[in-house]
Structure formats: structure tokens, C-alpha cells
N, C-alpha and C positions, 0 to 999 in steps of 0.2 A: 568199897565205897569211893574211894580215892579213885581208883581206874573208872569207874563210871564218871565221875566227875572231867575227869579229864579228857574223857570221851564228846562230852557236852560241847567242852571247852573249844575242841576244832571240827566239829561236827555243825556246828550254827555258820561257822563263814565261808566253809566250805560250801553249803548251800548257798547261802548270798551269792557267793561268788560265781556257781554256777548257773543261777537265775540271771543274774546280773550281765553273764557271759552270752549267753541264750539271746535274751533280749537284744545286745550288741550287733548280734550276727544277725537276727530277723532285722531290726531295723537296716542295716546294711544291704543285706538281699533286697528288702523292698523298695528302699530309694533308686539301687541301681538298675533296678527291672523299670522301674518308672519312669527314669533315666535315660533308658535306653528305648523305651516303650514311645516317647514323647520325642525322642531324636529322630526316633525310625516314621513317627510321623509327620514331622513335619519334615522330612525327607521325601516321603512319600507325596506329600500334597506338592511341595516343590516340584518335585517330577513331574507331576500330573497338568498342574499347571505352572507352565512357565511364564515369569514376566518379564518383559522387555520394554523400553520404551517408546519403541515403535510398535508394541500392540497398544500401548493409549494412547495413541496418540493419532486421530482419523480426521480425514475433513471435518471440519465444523457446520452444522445446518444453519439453512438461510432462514434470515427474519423471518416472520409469522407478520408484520407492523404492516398494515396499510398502506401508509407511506413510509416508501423507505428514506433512507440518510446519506449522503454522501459525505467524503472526506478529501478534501482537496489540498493538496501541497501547489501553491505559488512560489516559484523559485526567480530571484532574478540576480545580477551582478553592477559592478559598480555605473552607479548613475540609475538604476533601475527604480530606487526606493517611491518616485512619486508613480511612477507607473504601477507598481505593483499596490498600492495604496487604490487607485482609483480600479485597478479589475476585482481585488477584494471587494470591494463594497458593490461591485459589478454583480459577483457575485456570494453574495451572502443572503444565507435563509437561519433563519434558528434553529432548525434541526439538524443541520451540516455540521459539522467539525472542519477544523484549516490549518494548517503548519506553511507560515511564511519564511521567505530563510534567503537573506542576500549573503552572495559570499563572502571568500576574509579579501577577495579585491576590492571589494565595497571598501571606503573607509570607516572607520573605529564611531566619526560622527555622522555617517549614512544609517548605518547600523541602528546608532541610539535610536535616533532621530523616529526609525521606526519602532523598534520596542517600545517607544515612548507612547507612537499611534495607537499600538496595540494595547498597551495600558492602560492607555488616559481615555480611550475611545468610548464612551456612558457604557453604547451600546453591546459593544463587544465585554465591557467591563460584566453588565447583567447577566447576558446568559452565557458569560465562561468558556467558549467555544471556539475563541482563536487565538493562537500560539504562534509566539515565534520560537523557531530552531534557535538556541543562544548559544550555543559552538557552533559556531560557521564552519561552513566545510570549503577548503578550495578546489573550485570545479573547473574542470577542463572540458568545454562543449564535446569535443570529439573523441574524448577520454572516459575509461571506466569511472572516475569518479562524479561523473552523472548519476551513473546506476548506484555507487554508494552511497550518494547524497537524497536517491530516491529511496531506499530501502530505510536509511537515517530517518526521511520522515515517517514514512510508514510505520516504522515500528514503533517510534511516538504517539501515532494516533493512533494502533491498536494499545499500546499502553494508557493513555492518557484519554483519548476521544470516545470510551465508551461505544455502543452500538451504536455500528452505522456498517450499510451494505457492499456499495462502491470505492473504489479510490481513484480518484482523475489526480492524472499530473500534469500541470502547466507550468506558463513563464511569465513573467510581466508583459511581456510581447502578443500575450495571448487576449482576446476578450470573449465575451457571451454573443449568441447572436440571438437567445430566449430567454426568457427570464424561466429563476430556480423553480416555480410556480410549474409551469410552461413543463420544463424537464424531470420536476420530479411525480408529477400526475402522469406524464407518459411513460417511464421508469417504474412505477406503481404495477404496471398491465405486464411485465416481462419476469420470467424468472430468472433470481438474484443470483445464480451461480453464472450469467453467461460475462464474458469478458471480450471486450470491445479491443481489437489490435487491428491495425492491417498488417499481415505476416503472408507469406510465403515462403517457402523450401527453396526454387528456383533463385537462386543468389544469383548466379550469371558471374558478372566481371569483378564483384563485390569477390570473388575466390583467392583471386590473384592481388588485389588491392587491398584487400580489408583482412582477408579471410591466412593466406598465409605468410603475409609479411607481418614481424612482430615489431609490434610499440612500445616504447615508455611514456608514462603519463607524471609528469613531474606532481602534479600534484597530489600524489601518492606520498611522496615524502617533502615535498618542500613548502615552503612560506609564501614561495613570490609565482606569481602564476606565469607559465611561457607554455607554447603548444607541448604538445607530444612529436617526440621523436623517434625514429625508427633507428633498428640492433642488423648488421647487413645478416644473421640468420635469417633462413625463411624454417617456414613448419607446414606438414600435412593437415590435410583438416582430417578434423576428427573421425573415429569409426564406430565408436563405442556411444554416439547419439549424433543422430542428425542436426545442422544447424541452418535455422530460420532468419527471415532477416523480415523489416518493415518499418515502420514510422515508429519513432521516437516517443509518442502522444497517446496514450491509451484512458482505458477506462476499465479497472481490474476490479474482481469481486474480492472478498474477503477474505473466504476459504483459501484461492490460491495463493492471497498473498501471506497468508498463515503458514503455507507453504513454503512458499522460497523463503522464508524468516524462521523459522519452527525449524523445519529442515531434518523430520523428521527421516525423509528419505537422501541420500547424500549426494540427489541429483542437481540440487541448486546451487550448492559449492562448488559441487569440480564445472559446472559450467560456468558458476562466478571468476573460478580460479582462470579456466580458459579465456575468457571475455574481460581479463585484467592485462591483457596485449592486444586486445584486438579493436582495432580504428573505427571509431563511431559506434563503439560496443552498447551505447542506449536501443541501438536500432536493430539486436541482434538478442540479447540478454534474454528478457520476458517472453518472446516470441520463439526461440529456442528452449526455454525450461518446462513453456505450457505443453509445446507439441512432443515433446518425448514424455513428459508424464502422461500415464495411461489413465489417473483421475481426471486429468482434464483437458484432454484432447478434444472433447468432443461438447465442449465449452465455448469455442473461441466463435466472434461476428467477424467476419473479417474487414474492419472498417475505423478508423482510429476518431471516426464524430468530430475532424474537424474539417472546414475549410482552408485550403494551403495552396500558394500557386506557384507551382514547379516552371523550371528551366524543361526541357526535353530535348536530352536526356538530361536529368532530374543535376542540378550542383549540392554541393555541401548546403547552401541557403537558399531558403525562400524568397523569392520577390517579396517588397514591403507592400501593403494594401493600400490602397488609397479610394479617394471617391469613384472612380473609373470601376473597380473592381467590387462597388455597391448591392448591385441587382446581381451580380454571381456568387455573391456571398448569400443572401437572401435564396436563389432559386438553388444552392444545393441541398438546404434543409438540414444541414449539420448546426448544432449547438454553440460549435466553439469556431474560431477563425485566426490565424495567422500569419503573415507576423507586422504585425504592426509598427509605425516608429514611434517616438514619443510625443505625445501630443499632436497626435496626426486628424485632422480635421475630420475625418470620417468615422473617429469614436463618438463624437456629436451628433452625428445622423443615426447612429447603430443606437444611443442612449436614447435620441426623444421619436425616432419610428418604431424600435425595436423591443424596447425595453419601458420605455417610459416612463423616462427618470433624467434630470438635468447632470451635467458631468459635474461627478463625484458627489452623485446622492444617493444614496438607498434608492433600489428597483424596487416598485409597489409590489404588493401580492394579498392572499390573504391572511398573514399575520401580519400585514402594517397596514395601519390606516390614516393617512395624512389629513393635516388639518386645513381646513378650508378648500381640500382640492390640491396643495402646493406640493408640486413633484419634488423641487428641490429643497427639502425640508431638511429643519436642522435637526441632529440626535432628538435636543431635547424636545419635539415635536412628537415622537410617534409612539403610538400606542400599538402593544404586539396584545392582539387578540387572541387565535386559536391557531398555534404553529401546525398545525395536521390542516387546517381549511388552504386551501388550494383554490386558487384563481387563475386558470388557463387560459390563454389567447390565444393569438395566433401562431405565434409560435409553436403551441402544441401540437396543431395542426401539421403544419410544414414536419414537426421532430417525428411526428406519428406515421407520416406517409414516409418518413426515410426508413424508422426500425421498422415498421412493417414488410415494410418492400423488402431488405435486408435478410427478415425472418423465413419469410413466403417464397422466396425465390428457389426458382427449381434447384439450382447449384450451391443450394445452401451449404447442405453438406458436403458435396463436394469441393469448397474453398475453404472446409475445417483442416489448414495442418497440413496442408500440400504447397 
């Protein structure tokens, strides 16, 4: 009786124990098969599909919008502020987006002076749509910091400016020769990937002058602005992508300049990097990034939409326009016209033939409608109707027989990138 008993006794936890042990080990086996079950697949889906950031990352499609948007950068420098004040309003539409931006040679009270416009302006106050750059940047006309004071704005207004299809970059020095009405009805007819440059491969003398002597651009690192100066190295050009050269002036879609900012592929760096020595790099940059990418080579108009009047063979600057130079500004059917001086009598004739508007007043269109007829109307005067209605003149006319002609020409594609 007693042996039975005590048989009981280690008989009962010995069992537990072995239950208990059992249990242990399955649960164990099971996790780690699971374990390994869930490692091995999502190993497996990894392999299968790989992600990289350059597979999301693709051109972006163009508007679907009727009317499209432009986005304009007005750039000027010290003494600039009233001029660039009057081609703003030159050219302003309420569907456009704008980044003004005088540089740090401007002084500290040029500067306000405009933030202040930009601020206090009713109009610009209402519909939100123009900015000034408020870190100035100092710019060296014939220096890369052109080109990073244009990328500077740009990526502002793809941050901040919402959609819009174009981006033009001008100067205080620059005006309208049609109203935004006028060019964004003709703009409306063309598809929104093409990009307006005059470029060429054929550099010529630009090889030896621009191309393998290196520069410094002080204003890269300094406060006080003085030109650029050359390193007695010289350098080969390049081999690893061809270099383009052309006007300074363009008119870029969105996708590409998504592109050289995005920078998804690592071709806009090493040719920023390259074009950070090289002399008059605005005129070489954009026009070397588009023709060696293979998305959009076959993009480019070869025509920069403005009028400019050259030395031949061409100097560093443009003749300034004046009344003389009226009727050829008018018969070449370009949009924009350069370079102006300040308060030069012949903005007055471009504002009440061209434009139809008194200096320094809102261009009519069909989102404004003035009161009594008064061209020169104050802010508080104008009533914004329906920003998509569009009132074309003549202007449109003249801008239509230029892109068309442009588009239609037998050498069209043959002036793409060559």
C-alpha cells in the first residue's frame, strides 16, 4: 500500500513534466519554421522585385488643363527693383506663378522696398501667386551662379507654385511684346513637353575660350560681387557627353526641369559640376543636359522666343533697344525682347500699341475688366472674371505664325540637338 502510494507520488509530475516538455519543443519547431518561412519570403519577393529609386522615379505627364500655366523667374541686380516692378505687372496673369529675386548687390533697402511691392500689392496679395526669393543669391552674369540662382527659383516654384506647365527665365531688362492672353491661347495648341532653347553642338571658338580655360566665380563663396577669374590650367572637353552651347533665355517644360532638380539620373550633376568653371555657363548648362539625355532630346524648338540684337560676331551683350529698333522687334513675332535700359522711351510704345496698358498698369485680358474703359487702372479698380477666358490679339497672330513656322519646318528635326 505504501509502495503504491508512492508510486502516485512521482508518477503525476513526471507526466506534467513531460506534457509540459512536449508542448515546449512544438511550440519552438513552430515559430521557428514560421520564422524562417516569412524570412525566406520576403527574401524571395525582394529578389523578385527590386526597388530602387530611380525605378519611381520617371518623367512626370503633361497637363490635361486647357489652358496651361506658366511660371516665371524675374531676376535683376542692384538698381533693377523699379524695372523689374514694371515687366512684372507687364507680365502678369492669374494663372501664372512668379519668383522675383534681386541680388545681395542690390542693397538691404532695394530689396525691402520690393518685398514690400510684393506684399502690399491687393492684387498679387489675392491670388497668392508671387514670391519673392528672400535669400538672395550673388550672381555673376557670366558665372555659374546664374545657373544656381535659376535652379534656386525653380525649385521654389515646383515647391510652392502648384501646377503649371512652362518655366521662362528673364531679367528686369527683358519686356513682353504680347500680352499673357495673346501667349497663353497660342501655348494652349502645342504639346507641353516641348522646350524652347536656341542650342547648337557646333561651339566653334567658344572651345578654346569658354570651353577649356577654367574659371572662378567668386560668387560661389563670397559676399562682395567682382567678375570671375581664370586658373592658368586649361582642361579637355569632355568625352563622356557632348557639350551644347546657345542663348541664355529659354522656355523649359516641367518634366525636364523635374529632371535636372530630381536628378534622378546623375547626368545633371556631373554637368552642373562641369559648368561650375566654365565662362558664360547660363549659355551652355540647360542646352548640354537636354541633348545628351535620351528622355528628351527630341524635345527641344530650337529658338529662345526672344528678340535680341547682336554685334556680328555676337559680344558678351546685347545692344540696348530703343525706338529705332520698334518695327523689328514687332516683325520678328517673338513674345519677349531684349535688353532694354531703364525707363527707355520705347517701353511706352510696346505698353499702349502692343499691349494695351499705360506704364505700369495691369495688361487687359479676359480675367480683367476695367472700369470705364481706363487702361491705367488702379488695383483697386479691377474685377478678375474667369482666369481660363482668354482674349487674343494680335499678338497671337504674329506668336502663332512664329511656333508654327518653327514646328512645320522641314529641318525641324534636324535642328533637334545638333
Amino acid at each position: 500500500m505504501e509502495t503504491s502510494k508512492k508510486k502516485k507520488n512521482w508518477f503525476l509530475p513526471l507526466v506534467l513534466s513531460l506534457v509540459l516538455s512536449t508542448l515546449l519543443v512544438f511550440i519552438s519547431v513552430f515559430t521557428s519554421s514560421s520564422s524562417y518561412s516569412l524570412q525566406f519570403y520576403k527574401t524571395q519577393v525582394k529578389n523578385e522585385f527590386p526597388v530602387f529609386v530611380e525605378s519611381k522615379l520617371r518623367v512626370s505627364a503633361t497637363s490635361t488643363d486647357p489652358v496651361p500655366r506658366l511660371a516665371y523667374l524675374i531676376s535683376g541686380s542692384m538698381g533693377d527693383g523699379r524695372s523689374l516692378k514694371r515687366t512684372l505687372k507687364a507680365l502678369y496673369h492669374p494663372r501664372n506663378q512668379y519668383a522675383v529675386h534681386l541680388d545681395l548687390e542690390a542693397s538691404a533697402e532695394e530689396r525691402l522696398d520690393l518685398a514690400n511691392f510684393v506684399r502690399n500689392e491687393p492684387l498679387f496679395a489675392k491670388m497668392g501667386n508671387v514670391r519673392m526669393v528672400a535669400r538672395a543669391n550673388l550672381v555673376t552674369y557670366r558665372g555659374p551662379t546664374m545657373v544656381t540662382n535659376t535652379l534656386h527659383a525653380a525649385s521654389i516654384l515646383l515647391n510652392e507654385g502648384g501646377d503649371w506647365d512652362w518655366f521662362i527665365n528673364l531679367s528686369a531688362s527683358d519686356y513682353p511684346l504680347v500680352t499673357q492672353d495673346d501667349l497663353l491661347h497660342t501655348l494652349s495648341a502645342i504639346p507641353r513637353n516641348l522646350n524652347f532653347m536656341e542650342h547648337t553642338s557646333d561651339i566653334g571658338w567658344k572651345e578654346f575660350q569658354r570651353a577649356k580655360p577654367v574659371i572662378i566665380d567668386p560668387g560661389l563663396y563670397s559676399l562682395q560681387k567682382s567678375d570671375v577669374f581664370w586658373v592658368s590650367e586649361k582642361r579637355s572637353v569632355p568625352t563622356t557627353y557632348k557639350l551644347f552651347t546657345g542663348s541664355a533665355w529659354m522656355m523649359l517644360s516641367r518634366p525636364f526641369l523635374e529632371f535636372c532638380l530630381w536628378g534622378w539620373d546623375n547626368l545633371p550633376r556631373l554637368v552642373l559640376m562641369y559648368y561650375a568653371n566654365f565662362l558664360s555657363s547660363p549659355e551652355g548648362y540647360f542646352h548640354t543636359v537636354i541633348c545628351n539625355a535620351e528622355e528628351f532630346q527630341n524635345t527641344t524648338v530650337n529658338h529662345d522666343l526672344h528678340f535680341i540684337s547682336w554685334d556680328n560676331p555676337p559680344k558678351q551683350h546685347p545692344h540696348f533697344l530703343t525706338n529705332d529698333d520698334y518695327q523689328k522687334m514687332v516683325d520678328s513675332n517673338a513674345p519677349f525682347a531684349r535688353k532694354f535700359g531703364r525707363n527707355e522711351p520705347v517701353l511706352d510704345k510696346i505698353d499702349s500699341e502692343l499691349l494695351g496698358c499705360n506704364a505700369d498698369g495691369y495688361v487687359p485680358g479676359g480675367w480683367l475688366s476695367y472700369n470705364q474703359g481706363n487702361a491705367n487702372v488702379s488695383v483697386l479698380d479691377y474685377i478678375i472674371s474667369n482666369t481660363t477666358e482668354l482674349r487674343p490679339g494680335r499678338g497671337a497672330e504674329r506668336l502663332k505664325h512664329l511656333i508654327n513656322g518653327l514646328l512645320a519646318a522641314e529641318d525641324f528635326h534636324a535642328k533637334q540637338c545638333t
